[in-house]
ChimeraX commands (.cxc) that place a marker at each C-alpha (Angstrom):
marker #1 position -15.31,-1.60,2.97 radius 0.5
marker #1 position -13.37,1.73,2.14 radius 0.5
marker #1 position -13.43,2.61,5.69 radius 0.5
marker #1 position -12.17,-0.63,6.84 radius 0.5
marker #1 position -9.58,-0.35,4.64 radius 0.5
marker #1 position -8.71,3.56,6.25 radius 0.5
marker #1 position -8.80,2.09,9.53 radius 0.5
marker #1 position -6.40,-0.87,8.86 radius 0.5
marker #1 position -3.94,1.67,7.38 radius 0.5
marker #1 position -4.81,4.05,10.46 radius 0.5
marker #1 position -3.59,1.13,13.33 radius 0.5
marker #1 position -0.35,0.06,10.61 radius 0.5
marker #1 position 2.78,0.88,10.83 radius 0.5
marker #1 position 2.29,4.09,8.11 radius 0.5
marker #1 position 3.42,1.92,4.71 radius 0.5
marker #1 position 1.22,-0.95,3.36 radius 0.5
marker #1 position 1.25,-3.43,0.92 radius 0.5
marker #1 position -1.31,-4.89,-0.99 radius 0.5
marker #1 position -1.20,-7.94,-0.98 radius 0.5
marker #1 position -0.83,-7.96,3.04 radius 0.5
marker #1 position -3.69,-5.69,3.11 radius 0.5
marker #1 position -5.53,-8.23,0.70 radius 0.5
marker #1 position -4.69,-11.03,3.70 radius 0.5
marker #1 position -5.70,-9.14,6.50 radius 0.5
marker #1 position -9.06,-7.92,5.30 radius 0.5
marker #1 position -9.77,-11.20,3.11 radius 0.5
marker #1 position -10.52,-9.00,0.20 radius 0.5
marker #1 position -9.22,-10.34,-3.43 radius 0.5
marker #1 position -6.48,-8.43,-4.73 radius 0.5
marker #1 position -8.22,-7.36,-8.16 radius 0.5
marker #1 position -10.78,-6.09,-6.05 radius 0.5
marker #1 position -8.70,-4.69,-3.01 radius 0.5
marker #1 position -6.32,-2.76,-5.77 radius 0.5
marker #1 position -9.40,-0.80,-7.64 radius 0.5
marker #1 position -10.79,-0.17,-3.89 radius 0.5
marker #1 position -7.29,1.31,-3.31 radius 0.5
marker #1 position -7.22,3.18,-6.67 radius 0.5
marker #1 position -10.20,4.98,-5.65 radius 0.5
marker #1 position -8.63,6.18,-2.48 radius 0.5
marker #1 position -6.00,7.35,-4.09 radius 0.5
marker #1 position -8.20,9.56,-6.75 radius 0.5
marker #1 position -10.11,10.66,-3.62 radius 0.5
marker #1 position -6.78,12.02,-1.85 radius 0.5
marker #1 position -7.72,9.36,0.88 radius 0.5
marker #1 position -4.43,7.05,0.16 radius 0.5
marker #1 position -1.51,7.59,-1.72 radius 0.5
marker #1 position 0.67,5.30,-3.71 radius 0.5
marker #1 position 4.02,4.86,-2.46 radius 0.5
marker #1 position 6.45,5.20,-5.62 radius 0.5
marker #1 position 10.28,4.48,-6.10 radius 0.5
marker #1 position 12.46,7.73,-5.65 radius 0.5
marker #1 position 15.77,4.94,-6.51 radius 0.5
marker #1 position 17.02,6.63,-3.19 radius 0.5
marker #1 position 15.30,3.45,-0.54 radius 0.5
marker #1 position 16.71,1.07,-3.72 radius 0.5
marker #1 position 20.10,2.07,-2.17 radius 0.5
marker #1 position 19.91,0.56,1.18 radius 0.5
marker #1 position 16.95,-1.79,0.69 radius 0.5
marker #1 position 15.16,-0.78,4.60 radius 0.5
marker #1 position 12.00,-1.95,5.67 radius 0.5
marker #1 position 8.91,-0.34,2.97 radius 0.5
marker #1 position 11.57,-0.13,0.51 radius 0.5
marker #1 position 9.80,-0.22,-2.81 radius 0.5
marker #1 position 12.44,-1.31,-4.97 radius 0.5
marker #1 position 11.38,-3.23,-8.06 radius 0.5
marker #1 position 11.92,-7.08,-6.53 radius 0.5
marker #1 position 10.13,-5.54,-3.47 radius 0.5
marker #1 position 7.13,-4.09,-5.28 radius 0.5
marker #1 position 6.85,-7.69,-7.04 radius 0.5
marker #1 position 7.10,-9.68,-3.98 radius 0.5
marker #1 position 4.53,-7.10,-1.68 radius 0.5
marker #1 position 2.42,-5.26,-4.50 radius 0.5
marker #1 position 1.77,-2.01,-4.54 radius 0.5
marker #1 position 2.95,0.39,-1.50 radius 0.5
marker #1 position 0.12,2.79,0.17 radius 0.5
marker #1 position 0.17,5.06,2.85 radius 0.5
marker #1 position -2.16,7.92,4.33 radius 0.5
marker #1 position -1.19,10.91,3.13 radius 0.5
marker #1 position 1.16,13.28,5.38 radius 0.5
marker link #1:1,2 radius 0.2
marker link #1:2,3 radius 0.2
marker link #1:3,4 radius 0.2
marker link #1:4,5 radius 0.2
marker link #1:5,6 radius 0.2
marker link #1:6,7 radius 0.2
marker link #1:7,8 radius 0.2
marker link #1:8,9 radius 0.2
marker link #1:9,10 radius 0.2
marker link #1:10,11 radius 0.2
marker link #1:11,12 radius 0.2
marker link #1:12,13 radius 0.2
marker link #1:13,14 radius 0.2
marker link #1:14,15 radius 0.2
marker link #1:15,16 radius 0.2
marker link #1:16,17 radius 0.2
marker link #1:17,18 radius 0.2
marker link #1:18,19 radius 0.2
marker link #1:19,20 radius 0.2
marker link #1:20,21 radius 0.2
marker link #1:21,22 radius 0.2
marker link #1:22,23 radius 0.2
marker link #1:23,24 radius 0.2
marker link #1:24,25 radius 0.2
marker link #1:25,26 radius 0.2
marker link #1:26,27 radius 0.2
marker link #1:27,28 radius 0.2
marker link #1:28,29 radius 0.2
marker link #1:29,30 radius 0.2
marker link #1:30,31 radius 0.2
marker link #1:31,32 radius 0.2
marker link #1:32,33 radius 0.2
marker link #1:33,34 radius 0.2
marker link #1:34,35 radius 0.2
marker link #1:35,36 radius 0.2
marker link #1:36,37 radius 0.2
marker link #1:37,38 radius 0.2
marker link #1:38,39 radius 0.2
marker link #1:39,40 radius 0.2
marker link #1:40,41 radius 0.2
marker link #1:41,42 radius 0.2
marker link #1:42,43 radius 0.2
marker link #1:43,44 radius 0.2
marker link #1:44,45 radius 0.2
marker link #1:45,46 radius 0.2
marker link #1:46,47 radius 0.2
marker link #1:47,48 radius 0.2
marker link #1:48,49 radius 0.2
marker link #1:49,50 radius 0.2
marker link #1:50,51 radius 0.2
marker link #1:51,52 radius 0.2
marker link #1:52,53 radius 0.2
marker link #1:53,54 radius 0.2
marker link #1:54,55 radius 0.2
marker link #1:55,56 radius 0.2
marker link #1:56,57 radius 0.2
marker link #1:57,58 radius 0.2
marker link #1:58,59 radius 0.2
marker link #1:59,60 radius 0.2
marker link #1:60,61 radius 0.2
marker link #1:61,62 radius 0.2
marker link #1:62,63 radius 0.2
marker link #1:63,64 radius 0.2
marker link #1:64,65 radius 0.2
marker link #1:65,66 radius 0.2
marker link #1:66,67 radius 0.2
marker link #1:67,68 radius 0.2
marker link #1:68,69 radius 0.2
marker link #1:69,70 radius 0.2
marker link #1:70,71 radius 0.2
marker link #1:71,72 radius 0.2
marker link #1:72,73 radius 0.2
marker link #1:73,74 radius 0.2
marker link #1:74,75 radius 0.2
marker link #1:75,76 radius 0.2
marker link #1:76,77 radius 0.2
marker link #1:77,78 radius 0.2
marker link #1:78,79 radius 0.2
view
């Protein structure tokens, strides 16, 4: 499942949420998000977090706090 999850993040468009990524794999999201907490302890995924500077201009991935709440939590490969 872990490497499903890589490859569904490798064909995105770089930022995902989870509760998308819960859809498209239909995966729960309590069990998707301690999947994805994993990655992230591995260095496999990171977690997106609010700098306050995207809150400014609200763009597409924006992870501002009505965002976050609608999408659930922002992950990305890391650069």
């Amino acid at each position: 499942m872990l490497s499903r999850i890589l490859k569904e993040l490798e064909g995105g468009s770089g930022i995902v949420d989870l509760n998308g990524l819960s859809r498209a794999l239909g995966v729960e999201r309590s069990a998707l998000d301690g999947m994805l907490r994993l990655l992230v302890r591995q260095g496999r995924l990171r977690e997106v977090r609010c700098d306050g500077v995207a809150c400014k201009n609200c763009q597409s991935g924006c992870c501002c706090s009505w965002q976050e709440s609608r999408m659930g939590k922002l992950y990305e490969l890391p650069g």
